[in-house]
C-alpha positions in Angstrom: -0.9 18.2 14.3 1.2 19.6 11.7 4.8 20.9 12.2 5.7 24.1 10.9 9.1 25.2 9.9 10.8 27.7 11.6 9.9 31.3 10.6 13.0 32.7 10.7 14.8 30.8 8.7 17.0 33.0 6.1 17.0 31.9 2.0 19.5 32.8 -0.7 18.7 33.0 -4.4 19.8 33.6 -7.5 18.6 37.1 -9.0 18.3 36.8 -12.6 17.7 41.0 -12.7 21.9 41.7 -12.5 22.8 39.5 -14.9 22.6 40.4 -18.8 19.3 40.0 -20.7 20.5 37.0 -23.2 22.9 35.4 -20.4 19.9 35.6 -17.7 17.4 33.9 -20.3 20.0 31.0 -20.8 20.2 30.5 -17.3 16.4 30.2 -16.8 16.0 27.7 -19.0 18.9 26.0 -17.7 17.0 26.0 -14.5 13.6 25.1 -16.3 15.3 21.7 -17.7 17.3 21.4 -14.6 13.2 21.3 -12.8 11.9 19.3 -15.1 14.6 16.3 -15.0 14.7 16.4 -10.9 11.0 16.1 -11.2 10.6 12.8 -10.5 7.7 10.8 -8.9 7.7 9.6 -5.3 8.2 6.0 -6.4 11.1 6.6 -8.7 13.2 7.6 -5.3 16.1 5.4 -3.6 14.3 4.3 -0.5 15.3 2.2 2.5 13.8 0.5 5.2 14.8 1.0 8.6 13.9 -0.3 11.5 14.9 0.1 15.6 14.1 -2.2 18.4 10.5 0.6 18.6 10.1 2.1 15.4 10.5 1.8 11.9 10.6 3.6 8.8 10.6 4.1 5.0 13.0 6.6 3.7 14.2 8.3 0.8 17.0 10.2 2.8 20.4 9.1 3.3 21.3 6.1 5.4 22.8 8.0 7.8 20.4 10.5 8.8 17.5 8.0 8.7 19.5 6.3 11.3 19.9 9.3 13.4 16.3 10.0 13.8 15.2 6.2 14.7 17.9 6.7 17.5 17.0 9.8 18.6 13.5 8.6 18.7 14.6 5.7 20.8 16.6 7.9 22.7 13.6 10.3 23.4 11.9 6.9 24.2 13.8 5.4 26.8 13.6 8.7 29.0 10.0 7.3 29.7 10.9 3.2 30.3 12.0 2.2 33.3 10.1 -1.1 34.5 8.4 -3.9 33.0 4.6 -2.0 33.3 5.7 1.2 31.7 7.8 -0.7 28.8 4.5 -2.7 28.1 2.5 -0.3 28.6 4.9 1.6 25.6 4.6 -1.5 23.4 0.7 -1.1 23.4 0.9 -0.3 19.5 3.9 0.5 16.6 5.4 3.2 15.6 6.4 3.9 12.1 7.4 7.1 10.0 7.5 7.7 6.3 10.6 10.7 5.5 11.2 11.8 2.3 14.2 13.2 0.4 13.2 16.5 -0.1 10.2 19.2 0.9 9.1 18.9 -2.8 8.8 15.1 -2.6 7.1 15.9 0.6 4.0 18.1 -1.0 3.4 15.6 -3.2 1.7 13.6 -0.4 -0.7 16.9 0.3 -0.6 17.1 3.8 -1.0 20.6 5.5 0.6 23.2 3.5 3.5 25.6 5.2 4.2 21.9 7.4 7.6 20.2 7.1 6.0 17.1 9.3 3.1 15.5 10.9 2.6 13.0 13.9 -0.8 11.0 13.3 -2.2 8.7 16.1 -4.7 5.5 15.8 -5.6 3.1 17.2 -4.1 0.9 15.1 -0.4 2.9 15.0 1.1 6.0 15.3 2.5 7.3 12.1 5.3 10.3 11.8 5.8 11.5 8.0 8.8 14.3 7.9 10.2 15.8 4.9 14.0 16.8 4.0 15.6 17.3 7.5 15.2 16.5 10.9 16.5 19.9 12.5 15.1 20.7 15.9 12.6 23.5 15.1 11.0 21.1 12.8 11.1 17.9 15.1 9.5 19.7 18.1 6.1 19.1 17.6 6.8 15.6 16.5 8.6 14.5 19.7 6.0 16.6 21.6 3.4 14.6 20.0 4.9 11.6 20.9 5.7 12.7 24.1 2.0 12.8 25.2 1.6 9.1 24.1 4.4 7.9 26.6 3.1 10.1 28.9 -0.2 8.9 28.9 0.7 5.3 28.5 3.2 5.4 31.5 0.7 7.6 33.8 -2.7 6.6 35.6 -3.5 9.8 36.3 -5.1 12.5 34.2 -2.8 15.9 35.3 -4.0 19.2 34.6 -3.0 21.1 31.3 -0.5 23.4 32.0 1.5 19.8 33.1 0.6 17.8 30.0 1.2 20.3 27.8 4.1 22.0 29.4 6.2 18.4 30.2 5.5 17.4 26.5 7.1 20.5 25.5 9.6 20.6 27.9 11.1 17.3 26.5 10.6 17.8 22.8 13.3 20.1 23.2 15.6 17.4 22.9 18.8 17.1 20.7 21.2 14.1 20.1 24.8 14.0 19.7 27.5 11.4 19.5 27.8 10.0 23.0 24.8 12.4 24.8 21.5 13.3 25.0 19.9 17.2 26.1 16.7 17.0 27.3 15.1 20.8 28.1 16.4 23.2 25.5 14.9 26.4 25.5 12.2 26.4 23.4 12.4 30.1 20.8 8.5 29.5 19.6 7.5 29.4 23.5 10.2 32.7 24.5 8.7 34.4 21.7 5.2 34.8 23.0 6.4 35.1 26.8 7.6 38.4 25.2 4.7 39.4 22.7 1.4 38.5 24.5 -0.4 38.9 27.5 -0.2 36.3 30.0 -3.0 34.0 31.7 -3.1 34.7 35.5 -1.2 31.7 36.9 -4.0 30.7 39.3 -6.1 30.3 36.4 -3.3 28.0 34.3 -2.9 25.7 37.1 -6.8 25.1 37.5 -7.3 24.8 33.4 -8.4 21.1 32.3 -9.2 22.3 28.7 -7.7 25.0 26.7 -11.0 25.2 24.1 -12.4 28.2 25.5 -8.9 30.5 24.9 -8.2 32.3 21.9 -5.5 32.8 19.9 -2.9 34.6 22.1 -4.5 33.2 25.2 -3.0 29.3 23.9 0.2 30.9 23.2 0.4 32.4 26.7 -0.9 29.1 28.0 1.5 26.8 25.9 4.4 29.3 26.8 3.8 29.5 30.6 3.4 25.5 31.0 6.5 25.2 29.4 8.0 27.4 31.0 6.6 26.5 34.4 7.8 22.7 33.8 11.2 24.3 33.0 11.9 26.8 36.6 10.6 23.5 38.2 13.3 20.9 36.9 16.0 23.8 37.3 14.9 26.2 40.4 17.4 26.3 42.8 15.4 25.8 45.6 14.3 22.8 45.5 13.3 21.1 48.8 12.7 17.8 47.5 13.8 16.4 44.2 11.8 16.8 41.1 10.8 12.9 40.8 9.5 13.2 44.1 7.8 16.3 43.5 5.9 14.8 40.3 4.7 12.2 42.4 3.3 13.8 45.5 1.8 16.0 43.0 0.3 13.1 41.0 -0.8 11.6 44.5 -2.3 15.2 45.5 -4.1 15.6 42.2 -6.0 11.9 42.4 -7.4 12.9 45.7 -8.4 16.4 45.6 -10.4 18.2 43.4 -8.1 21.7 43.9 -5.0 21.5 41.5 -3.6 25.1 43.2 -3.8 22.8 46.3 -2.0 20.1 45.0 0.7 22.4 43.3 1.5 24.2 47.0 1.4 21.1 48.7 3.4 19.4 46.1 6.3 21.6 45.1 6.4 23.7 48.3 5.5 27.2 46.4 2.3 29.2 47.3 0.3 30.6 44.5 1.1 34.4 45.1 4.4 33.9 44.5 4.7 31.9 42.3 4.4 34.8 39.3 7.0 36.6 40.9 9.6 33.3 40.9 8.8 32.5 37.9 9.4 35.9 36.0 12.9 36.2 37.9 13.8 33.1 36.4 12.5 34.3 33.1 14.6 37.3 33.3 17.7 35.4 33.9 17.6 34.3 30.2 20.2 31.5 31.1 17.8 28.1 31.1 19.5 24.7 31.7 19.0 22.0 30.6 20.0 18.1 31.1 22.4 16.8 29.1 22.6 12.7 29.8 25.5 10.3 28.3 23.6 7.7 26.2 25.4 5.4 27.7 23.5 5.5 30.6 19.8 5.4 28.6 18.8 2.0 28.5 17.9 2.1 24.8 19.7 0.5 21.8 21.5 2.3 19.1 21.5 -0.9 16.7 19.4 -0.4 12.9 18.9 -2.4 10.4 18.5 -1.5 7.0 17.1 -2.9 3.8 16.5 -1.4 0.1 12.8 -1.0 -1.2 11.2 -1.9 -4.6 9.0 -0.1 -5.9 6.0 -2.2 -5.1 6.7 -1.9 -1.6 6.6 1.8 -1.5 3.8 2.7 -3.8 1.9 0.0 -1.1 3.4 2.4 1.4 2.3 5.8 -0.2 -1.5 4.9 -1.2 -1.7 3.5 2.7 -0.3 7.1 3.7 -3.0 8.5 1.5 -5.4 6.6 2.8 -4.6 7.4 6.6 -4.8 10.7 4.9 -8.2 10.6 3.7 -6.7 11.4 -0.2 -8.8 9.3 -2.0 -7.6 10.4 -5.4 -3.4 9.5 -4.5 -4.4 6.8 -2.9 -6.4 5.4 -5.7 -3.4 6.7 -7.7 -1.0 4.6 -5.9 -2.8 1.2 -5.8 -4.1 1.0 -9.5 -0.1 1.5 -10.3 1.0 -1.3 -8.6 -2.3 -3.5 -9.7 -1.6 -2.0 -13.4 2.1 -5.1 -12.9 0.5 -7.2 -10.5 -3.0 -8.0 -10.5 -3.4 -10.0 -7.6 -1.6 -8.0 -4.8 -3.6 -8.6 -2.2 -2.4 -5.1 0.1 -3.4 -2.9 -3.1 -6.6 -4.8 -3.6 -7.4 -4.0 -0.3 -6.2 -0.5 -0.4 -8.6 0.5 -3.3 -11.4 -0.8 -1.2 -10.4 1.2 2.0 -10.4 4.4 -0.7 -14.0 2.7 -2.3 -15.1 2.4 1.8 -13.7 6.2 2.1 -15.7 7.7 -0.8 -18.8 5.6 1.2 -19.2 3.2 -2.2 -19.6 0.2 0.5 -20.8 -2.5 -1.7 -18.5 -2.7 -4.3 -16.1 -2.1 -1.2 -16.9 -5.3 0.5 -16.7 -7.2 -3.1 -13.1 -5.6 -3.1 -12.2 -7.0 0.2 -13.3 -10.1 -0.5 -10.8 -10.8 -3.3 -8.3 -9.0 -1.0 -9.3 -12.2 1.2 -9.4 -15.0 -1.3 -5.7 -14.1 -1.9 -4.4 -13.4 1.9 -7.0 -15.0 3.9 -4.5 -15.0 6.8 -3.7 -11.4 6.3 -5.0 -9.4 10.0 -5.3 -6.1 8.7 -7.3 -6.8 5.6 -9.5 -8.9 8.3 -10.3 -5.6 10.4 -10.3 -3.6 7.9 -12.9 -5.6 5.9 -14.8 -5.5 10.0 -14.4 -2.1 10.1 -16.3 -1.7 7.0 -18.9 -4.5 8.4 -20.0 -2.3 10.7 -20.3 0.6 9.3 -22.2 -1.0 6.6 -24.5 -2.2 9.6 -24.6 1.2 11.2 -26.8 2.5 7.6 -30.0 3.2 8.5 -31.2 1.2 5.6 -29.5 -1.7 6.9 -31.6 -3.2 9.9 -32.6 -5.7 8.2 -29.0 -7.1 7.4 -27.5 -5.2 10.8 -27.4 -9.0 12.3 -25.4 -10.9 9.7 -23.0 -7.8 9.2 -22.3 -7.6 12.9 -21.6 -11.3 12.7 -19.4 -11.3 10.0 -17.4 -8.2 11.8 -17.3 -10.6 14.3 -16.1 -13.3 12.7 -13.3 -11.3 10.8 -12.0 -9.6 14.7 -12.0 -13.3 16.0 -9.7 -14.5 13.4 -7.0 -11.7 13.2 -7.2 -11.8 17.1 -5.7 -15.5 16.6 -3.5 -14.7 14.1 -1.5 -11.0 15.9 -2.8 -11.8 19.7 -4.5 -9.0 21.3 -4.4 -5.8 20.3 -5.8 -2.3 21.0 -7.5 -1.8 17.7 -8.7 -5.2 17.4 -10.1 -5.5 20.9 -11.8 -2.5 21.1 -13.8 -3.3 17.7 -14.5 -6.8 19.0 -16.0 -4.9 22.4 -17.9 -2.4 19.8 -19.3 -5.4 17.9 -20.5 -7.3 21.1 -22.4 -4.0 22.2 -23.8 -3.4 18.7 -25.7 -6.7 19.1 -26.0 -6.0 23.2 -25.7 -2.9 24.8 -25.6 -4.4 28.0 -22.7 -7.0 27.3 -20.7 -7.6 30.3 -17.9 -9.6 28.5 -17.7 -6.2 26.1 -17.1 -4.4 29.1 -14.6 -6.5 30.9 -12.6 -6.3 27.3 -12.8 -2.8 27.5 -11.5 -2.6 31.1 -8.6 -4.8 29.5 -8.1 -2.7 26.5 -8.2 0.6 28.9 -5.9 -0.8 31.2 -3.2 -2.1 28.6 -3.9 1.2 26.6 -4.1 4.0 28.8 -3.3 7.1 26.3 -6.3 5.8 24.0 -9.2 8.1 24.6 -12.0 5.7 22.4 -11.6 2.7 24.6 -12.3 4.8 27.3 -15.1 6.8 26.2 -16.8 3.6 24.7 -16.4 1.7 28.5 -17.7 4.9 30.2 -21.2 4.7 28.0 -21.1 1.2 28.2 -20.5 1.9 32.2 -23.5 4.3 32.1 -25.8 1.9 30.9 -24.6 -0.8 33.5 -25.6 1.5 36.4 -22.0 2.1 37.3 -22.2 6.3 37.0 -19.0 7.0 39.4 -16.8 4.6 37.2 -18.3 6.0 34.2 -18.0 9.7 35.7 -14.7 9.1 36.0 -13.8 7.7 33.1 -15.7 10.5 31.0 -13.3 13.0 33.0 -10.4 11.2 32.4 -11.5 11.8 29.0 -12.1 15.5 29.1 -8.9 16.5 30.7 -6.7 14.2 28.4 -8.1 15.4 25.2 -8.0 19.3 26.8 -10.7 20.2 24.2 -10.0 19.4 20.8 -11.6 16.2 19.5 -14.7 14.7 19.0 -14.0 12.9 22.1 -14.2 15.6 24.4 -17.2 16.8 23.5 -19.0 13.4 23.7 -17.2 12.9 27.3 -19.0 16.4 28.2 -22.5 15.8 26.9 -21.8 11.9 29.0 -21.1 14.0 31.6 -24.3 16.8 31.1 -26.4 13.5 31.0 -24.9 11.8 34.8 -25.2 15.8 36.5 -28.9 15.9 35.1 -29.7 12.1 36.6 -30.7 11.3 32.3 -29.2 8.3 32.9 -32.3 6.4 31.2 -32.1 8.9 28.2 -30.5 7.8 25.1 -29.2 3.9 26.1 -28.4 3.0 22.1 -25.2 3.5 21.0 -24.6 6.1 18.4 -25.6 4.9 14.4 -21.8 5.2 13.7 -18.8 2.7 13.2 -15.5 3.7 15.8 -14.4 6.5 14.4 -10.3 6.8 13.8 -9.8 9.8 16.1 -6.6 12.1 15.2 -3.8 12.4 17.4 -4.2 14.9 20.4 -2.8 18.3 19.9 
């Protein structure tokens, strides 16, 4: 999801109309050279690299600020740790970010027009590309974004929408400042559309697990209520019990009944029917609190380290950007430059065969990789990259007759960068792919998966791949519930969702039988929730 800059942001200009005819031409081709010499390329910026005890990042903005958003990152971050399980559970993949110095330098990396940010999610990383500032309005969808990840990774519950939506946007209103940090802002997107659409009857917001049947203004109402919901909840007055507790009882209720209004009286103590009424009057107050908390009690650490960047570095930086982007033609750009003053650099090597593997040339893709190899053999993300192209290379349908050896080598390739990095999502879950490619009924495939699932909780794939796998094994409540788990996470937006339903369509219609081989079709990189 991309993050749009606010819309009511004013702009001052120079008029060239009030100022005299040959004075005014001057001046416009003062502004033309002036263009023309700022225009430089990406590369040619001052960048840094910075990097937190959770994140890191490449940066073309000043030191300062770059250090401000890694600590208000790990500020945002430590509101979720607590224990050993959750701060592991956190670690389950990197985070890194790419800002640049300037909205300009920013469209050059053509991602969604009108944005100002975006927040991608793999299974390999997240990855958080901003452009010139790091205001609120333009972070909120970033933090939100990220929210849902430490949500999902702290959580073994799947809660309703209104809650998973409205708690992510309930603490991406966040701001830092020296020695504190808010939590709960109020939110002028989400008070916007409580006052200019029509909202969702709240009996049916607290039963919705998917928001893909709304239109337009029936998300904004939905996104507006949730959050606003999540707010009169951490600041009503009358609280009976406190809002911890609350969450729990509620998560407790949820996991053992299939009513969520249920589990929302029963939990916070409010009945349905009045509930529009209490929440309205806190509406109307117009005065929303929010928590402000001394950093000094967050256990997080405001130390950075910080290191210049050649030019090597950060043209290896932008073509893997454009390549997590699906721009073949930048990324392409950005690895022939650096192979044009160093032929053997193994990462751009690599690179132009992910963009050769993107544009589906997979032969001359694979001869790519294996120079990419010869150079780094030890190198764990040319490895699964290289597998990731193995099995999509077996997946052809004119490839039976080489499926074996391909799955092998994919094999082969997981094995090794397994040794070399230790366990991790990505690479686990293609290993447990691989192992069903060649057996659909592989039980040490599925016990990986149960590891991956359990160590990676906000991962939807994993999941989806051990409830098929599940399925086939004659375990249909496990794999029921894993496909719901699914459904609800996802709320309706991905290709996963709509593979958990038709899993789902095949267990209510006992087609259990039907359809036991896996789908002709490598892992695909799913994009982050919305």
């Amino acid at each position: 999801m991309a993050i749009r800059p606010n819309e009511h942001r004013s702009t001052k200009c120079l008029e060239l109309r009030s100022i005299p005819g040959a004075l005014s031409w001057l001046l416009l081709l003062a502004l033309v050279i002036t263009s023309i010499a700022s225009a430089k390329d990406l590369d040619e910026r001052k960048w840094i690299f910075a990097e937190s005890d959770h994140f890191s990042i490449y940066s073309a903005q000043s030191k300062r600020k770059t250090e401000n958003l890694l600590i208000h990152l790990e500020a945002l971050r430590s509101i979720f740790s607590g224990d050993t399980r959750v701060e592991r559970l956190l670690n389950s993949k990197p985070t890194r970010l790419l800002a640049t110095a300037s909205v300009t330098d920013y469209r050059q990396l053509h991602v969604m027009a009108g944005s100002v940010g975006v927040y991608r999610s793999t299974l390999r990383e997240n990855f958080i590309v901003v452009a010139q500032s790091f205001q609120m309005s333009e972070a909120q969808v970033m933090l939100h974004e990220f929210a849902h990840f430490a949500l999902r990774s702290t959580s073994q519950y799947a809660f309703p929408a209104w809650w998973d939506e409205g708690y992510a946007e309930y603490v991406s209103g966040s701001r830092l400042h020296h020695d504190s940090f808010d939590i709960g802002l109020p939110l002028k997107g989400r008070l916007n559309d409580l006052d200019h659409v029509r909202w969702l009857p709240w009996d049916k917001l607290l039963a919705l697990t998917s928001t893909s049947g709304l239109s337009g203004d029936e998300t904004a109402a939905f996104y507006a209520q949730a959050w606003l919901l999540v707010h009169y909840l951490h600041n009503r007055e009358d609280k009976s019990r406190s809002i911890s507790a609350s969450w729990e009882r509620f998560a407790n209720q949820m996991h053992h009944s299939n009513d969520p209004v249920e589990s929302f009286e029963n939990a916070f103590g409010i009945s349905a029917k009045t509930l529009p009424s209490r929440v309205k009057k806190y509406a109307r107050k117009s005065r929303f609190s929010y928590q402000r908390m001394n950093q000094r009690d967050l256990p997080f650490s405001k130390a950075v380290t910080v290191r210049t960047v050649d030019r090597q570095e950060i043209r290896t930086q932008l073509g893997q950007f454009a390549l997590s982007n699906e721009d073949s033609e930048s990324a392409r750009h950005w690895f022939e430059r650096i192979l044009s003053e160093q032929e053997q650099h193994a990462a751009a090597i690599a690179g132009l065969a992910g963009v050769l593997t993107l544009d589906e040339q997979f032969e001359q893709a694979a001869e790519q990789f294996t120079v990419a190899l010869e150079l780094a053999p030890d190198n764990a993300e040319i490895l699964v990259d290289s597998a990731l192209l193995d099995l999509k290379r077996a997946a052809a349908p004119d490839a039976w007759f080489t499926s074996l050896d391909l799955l092998n080598a994919a094999e082969g390739k997981l094995i090794k960068a397994r040794s070399i990095v230790g366990a991790t999502t990505e690479i686990d879950t293609n290993l447990a792919y691989t192992w069903l490619s060649q057996n659909e009924d592989s039980y040490p495939a599925i016990e990986l998966l149960i590891y991956v699932v359990k160590n990676a909780p906000s991962e939807n794939w994993p999941r989806l791949l051990l409830a098929e796998s599940m399925l086939r094994a004659g375990f249909t409540d496990k794999a029921r519930s894993l496909a719901e788990l699914v459904e609800r996470h996802d709320h309706g937006r991905s290709s996963s969702t709509a593979r958990a339903r038709r899993l789902l369509q095949r267990i209510e219609n006992d087609d259990i039988s039907a359809d036991r081989s896996l789908p002709a079709i490598a892992p695909p990189k799913l994009p982050s929730s919305d």
